[in-house]
C-alpha positions as CSV (number, residue, x, y, z in Angstrom):
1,X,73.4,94.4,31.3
2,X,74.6,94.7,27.6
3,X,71.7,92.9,25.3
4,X,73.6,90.2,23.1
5,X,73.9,90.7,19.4
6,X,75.0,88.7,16.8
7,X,77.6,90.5,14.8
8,X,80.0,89.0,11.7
9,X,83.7,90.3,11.6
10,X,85.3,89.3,8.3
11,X,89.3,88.7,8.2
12,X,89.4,88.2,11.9
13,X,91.8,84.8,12.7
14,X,94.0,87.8,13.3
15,X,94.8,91.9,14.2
16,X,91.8,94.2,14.4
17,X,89.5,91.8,13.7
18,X,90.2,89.1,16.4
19,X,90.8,91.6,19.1
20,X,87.8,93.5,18.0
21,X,85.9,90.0,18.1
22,X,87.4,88.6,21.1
23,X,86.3,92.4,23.0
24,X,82.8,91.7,21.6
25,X,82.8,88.2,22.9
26,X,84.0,89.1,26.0
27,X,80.9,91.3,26.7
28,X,78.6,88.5,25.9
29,X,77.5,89.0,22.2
30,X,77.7,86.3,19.5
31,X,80.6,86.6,17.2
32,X,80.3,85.2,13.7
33,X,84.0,85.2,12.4
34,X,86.0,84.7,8.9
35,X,89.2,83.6,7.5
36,X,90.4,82.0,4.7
37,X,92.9,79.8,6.3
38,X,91.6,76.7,8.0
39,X,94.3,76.2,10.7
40,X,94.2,80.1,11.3
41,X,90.4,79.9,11.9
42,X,90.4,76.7,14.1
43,X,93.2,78.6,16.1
44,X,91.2,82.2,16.5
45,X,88.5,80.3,17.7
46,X,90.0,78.8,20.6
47,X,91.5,82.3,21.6
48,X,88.7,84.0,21.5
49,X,86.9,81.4,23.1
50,X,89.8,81.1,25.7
51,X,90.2,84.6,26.3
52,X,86.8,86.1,26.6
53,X,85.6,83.1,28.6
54,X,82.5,82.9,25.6
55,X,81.9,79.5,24.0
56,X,79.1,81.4,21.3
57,X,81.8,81.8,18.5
58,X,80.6,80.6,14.7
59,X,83.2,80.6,12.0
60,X,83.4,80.1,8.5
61,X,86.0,79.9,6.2
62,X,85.7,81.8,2.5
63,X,88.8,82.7,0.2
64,X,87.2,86.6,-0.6
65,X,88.9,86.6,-3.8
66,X,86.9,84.2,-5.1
67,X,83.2,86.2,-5.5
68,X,81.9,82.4,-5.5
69,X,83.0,82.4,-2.6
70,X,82.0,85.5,-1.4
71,X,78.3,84.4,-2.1
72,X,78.3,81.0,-0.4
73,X,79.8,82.8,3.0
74,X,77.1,84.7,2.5
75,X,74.3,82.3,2.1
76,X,76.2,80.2,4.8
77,X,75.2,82.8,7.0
78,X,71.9,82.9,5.9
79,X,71.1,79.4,6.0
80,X,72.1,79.0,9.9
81,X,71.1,82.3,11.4
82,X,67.7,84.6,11.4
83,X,68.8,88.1,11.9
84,X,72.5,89.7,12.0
85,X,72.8,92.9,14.2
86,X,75.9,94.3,13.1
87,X,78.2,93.3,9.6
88,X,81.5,94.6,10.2
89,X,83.2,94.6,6.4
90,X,86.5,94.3,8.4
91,X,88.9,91.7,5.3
92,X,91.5,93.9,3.3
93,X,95.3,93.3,2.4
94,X,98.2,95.7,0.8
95,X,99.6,94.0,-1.8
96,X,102.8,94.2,-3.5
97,X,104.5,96.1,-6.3
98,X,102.8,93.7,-9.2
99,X,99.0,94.4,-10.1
100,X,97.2,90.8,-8.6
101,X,93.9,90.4,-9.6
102,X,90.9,87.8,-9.7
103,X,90.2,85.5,-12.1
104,X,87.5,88.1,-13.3
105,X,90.2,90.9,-13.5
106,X,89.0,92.9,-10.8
107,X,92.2,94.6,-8.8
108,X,92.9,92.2,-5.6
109,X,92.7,95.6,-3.1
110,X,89.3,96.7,-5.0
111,X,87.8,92.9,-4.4
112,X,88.1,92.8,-1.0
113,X,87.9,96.8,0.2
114,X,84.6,97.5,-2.3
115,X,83.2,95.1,-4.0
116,X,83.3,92.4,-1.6
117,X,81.3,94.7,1.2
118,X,79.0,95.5,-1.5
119,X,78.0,92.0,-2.5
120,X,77.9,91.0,1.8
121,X,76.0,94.0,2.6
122,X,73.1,93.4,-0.3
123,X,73.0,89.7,0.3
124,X,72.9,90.0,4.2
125,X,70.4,93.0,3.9
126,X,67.0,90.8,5.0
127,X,69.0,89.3,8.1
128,X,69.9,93.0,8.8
129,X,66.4,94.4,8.5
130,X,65.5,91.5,10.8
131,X,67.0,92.9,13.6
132,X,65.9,96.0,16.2
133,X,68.9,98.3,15.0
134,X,70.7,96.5,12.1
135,X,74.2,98.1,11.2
136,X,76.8,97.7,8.8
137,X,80.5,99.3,9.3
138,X,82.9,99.2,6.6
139,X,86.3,99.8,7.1
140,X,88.1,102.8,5.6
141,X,91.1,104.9,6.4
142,X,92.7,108.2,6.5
143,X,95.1,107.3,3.6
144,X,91.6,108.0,1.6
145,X,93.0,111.8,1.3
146,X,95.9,110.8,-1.4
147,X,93.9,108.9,-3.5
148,X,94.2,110.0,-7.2
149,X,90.9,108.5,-8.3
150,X,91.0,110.2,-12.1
151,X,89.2,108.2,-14.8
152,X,87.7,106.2,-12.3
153,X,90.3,103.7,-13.9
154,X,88.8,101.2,-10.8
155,X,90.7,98.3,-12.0
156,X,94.1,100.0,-12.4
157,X,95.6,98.7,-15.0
158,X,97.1,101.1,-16.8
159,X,99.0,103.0,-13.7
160,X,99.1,100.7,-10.7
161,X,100.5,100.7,-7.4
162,X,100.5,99.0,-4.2
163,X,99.6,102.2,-2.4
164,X,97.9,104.2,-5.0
165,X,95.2,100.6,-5.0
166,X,94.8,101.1,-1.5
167,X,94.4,104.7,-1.2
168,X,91.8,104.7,-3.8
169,X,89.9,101.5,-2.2
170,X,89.7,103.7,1.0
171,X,88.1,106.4,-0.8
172,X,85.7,104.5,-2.7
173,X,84.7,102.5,0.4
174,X,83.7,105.9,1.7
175,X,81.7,106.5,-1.8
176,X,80.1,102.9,-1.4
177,X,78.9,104.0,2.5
178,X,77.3,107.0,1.2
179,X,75.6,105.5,-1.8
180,X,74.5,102.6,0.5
181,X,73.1,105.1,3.3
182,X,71.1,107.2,0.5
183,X,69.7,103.9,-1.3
184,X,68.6,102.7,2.4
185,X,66.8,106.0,3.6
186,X,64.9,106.2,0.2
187,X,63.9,102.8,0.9
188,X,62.9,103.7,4.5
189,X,65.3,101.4,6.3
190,X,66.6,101.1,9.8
191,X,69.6,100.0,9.3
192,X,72.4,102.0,9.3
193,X,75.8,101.9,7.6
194,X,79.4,103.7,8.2
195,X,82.6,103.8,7.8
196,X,85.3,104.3,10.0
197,X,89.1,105.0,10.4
198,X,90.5,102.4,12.8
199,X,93.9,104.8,13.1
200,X,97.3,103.9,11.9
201,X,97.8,100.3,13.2
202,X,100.8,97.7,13.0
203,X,98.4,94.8,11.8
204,X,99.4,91.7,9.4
205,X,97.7,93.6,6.9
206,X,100.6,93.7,4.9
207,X,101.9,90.3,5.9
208,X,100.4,88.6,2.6
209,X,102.1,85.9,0.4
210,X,102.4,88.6,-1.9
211,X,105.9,89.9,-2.8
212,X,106.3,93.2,-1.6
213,X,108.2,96.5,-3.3
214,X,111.0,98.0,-0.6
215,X,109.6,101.1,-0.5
216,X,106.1,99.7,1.5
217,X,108.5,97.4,3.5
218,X,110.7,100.4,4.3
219,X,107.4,102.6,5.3
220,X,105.9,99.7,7.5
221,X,109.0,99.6,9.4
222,X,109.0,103.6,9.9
223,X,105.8,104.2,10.8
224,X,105.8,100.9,13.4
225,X,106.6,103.4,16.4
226,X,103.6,105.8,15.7
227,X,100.9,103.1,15.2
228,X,98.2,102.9,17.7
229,X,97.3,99.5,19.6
230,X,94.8,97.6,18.7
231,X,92.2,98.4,22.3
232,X,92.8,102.2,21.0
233,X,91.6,101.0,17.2
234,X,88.8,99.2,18.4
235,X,87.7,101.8,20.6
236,X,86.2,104.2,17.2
237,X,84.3,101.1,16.0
């Protein structure tokens, strides 16, 4: 019998995240979930609950490009439970052909790729340490091979673009996993962090309120037929 674990899944009301939390549900563990949309998050939680037949479903609601935000979630979490097992760092988006940022100029696609698993990660770090195995997962992608990272201009404003944003997020999430993993094993930690490629996926990830350029509408509808489904995504987490 599978020992529950309480694991958080940020941006699941829907694709990856709410399969990937209704799967988890389903085999008993207790699913912390996130959304920024009330009537989205009241709605994920009765299909999850519905269709994995588990009632133990917590959710809270955070706007993750607000870092305010971002901190309350946080010490939400910390406030109502004692240990987390796993963190999955699942909330992203692909925005649009104009440069959206927060109201501290941070890039939107930087905010909630890297910076926003950064501030969860170190913030939920005693309630990972609390647990037997604690593990963090953030979410990266193969588009990391065409990022053009020069000047490590983070922010982007000087050459942006809707794909060059989220090709370079990808790769720093990958430099944030290794820098995490060093700082944790000099610090003799048990908990463990990676990254993972979920696998091209038809997901609402570009399904924003942002408008979009046609060139990414163009390539979402091309590359719909080649996209894995979402039991075949879940299955690398």
């Amino acid at each position: 019998m599978t020992t529950s674990k309480t694991i958080i899944i940020t941006g699941s009301t829907d694709g990856i995240g709410k399969h990937l939390a209704t799967k988890l549900a389903g085999e008993g563990h207790k699913m912390i979930i996130h959304g920024r949309n009330h009537l989205k998050l009241k709605q994920a939680i009765k299909d999850i609950q519905t269709q994995s037949g588990n009632d133990d479903i917590h959710a809270y609601q955070a706007d993750f490009a607000k870092k305010e935000d971002v901190y309350q979630f946080a010490q939400n979490i910390k406030n109502d439970f004692d240990k987390i097992d796993v963190l999955i760092n699942n909330a992203g988006a692909y925005f649009g052909s104009e440069r959206v940022a927060t109201e501290d100029d941070v890039e939107m696609t930087f905010m909630l790729s890297v910076q926003v698993p950064f501030i969860l990660t170190n913030a939920l770090m005693p309630l990972l340490e609390n647990a037997d195995q604690g593990r963090v997962i953030h979410t990266s992608s193969y588009m990391h091979h065409f990022a053009k990272a020069s000047n490590l201009d983070f922010g982007l404003k000087h050459d942006y673009s809707a794909g060059k944003a989220y090709n370079n997020s990808k790769l720093y999430t990958i430099w944030l996993t290794r820098y995490q993993n060093k700082a944790l094993r000099q610090n003799n930690s048990k908990v463990t962090i990676n990254s993972y490629h979920p696998g091209l996926i038809s997901t609402n990830l570009n399904n924003n309120d942002i408008k979009k350029n046609l060139k990414s509408m163009m390539l979402s509808e091309i590359m719909k037929p080649f996209s894995k489904n979402l039991d075949e995504c879940t299955a690398t987490v």
